[in-house]
N, C-alpha and C positions, 0 to 999 in steps of 0.2 A: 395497881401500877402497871403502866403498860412493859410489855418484855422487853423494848428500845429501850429505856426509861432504865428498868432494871437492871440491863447489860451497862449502859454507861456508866451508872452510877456507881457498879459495882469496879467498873475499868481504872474508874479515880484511885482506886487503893492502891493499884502496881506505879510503887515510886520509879523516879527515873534512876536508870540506872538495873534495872530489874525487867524483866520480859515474863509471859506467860502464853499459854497457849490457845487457841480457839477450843481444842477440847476442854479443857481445865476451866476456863471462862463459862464455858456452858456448861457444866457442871457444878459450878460455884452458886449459878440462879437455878440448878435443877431442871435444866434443860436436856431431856436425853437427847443425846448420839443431836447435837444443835449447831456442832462445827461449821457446817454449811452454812445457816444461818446468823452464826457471828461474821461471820465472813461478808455477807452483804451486807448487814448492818455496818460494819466498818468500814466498808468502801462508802457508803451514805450516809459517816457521821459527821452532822450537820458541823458541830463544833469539833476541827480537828487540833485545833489548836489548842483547847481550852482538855477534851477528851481523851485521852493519848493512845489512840488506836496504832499508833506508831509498836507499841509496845506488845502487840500480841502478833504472835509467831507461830511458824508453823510444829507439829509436835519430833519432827523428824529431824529438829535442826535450823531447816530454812526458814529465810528472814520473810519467805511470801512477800503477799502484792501490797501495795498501796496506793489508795486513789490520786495522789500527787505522783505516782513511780518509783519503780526499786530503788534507784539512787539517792533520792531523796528519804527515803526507808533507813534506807542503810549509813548515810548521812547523821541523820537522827540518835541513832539507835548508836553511831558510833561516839559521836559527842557525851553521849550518856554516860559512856565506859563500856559499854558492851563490843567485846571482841570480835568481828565476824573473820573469817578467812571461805573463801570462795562463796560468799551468800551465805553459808552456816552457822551458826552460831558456836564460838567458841566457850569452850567450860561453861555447857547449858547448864548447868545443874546447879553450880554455883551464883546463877545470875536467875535462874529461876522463881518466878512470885506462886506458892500456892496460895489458895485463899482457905 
């Protein structure tokens, strides 16, 4: 299976309402040190609607980029129940998906 292929499918498990991170994500496919890589891959995924690239964040907190724009990110992510205050995420830890 190709690595696109793997990263999204495995994207489908973080329900809404729950975030994870680009490392954590690359880690889950066994991807070393692949943050970078999740990161393009989700600005170029094909189905944003159906893939919920919306949902992985950055590990520091910040809500990062998205190929539609942070307000629309943030938009998102807030309808879900996710807390943000200044782009950050509030009570990550409780809103956290490992895999």
């Amino acid at each position: 299976m190709k690595i696109d292929k793997k990263i999204y499918k495995k994207l489908l498990q973080v329900p809404p309402g729950r975030i994870t991170t680009y490392g954590e994500l690359s880690r889950a496919i066994g991807l070393k040190n692949g943050q970078r890589a999740i990161g393009k891959l989700m600005k170029n995924n094909p189905f944003p609607v159906i893939i919920p690239c919306h949902r992985v964040v950055k590990s520091n907190r910040e809500i990062g980029g998205y190929a539609f724009g942070v307000d629309i990110k943030r938009n998102m992510l807030t309808k879900e129940g996710i807390c943000i205050k200044n782009d950050k995420i509030e009570n990550f830890e409780k809103s956290f998906f490992r895999f």
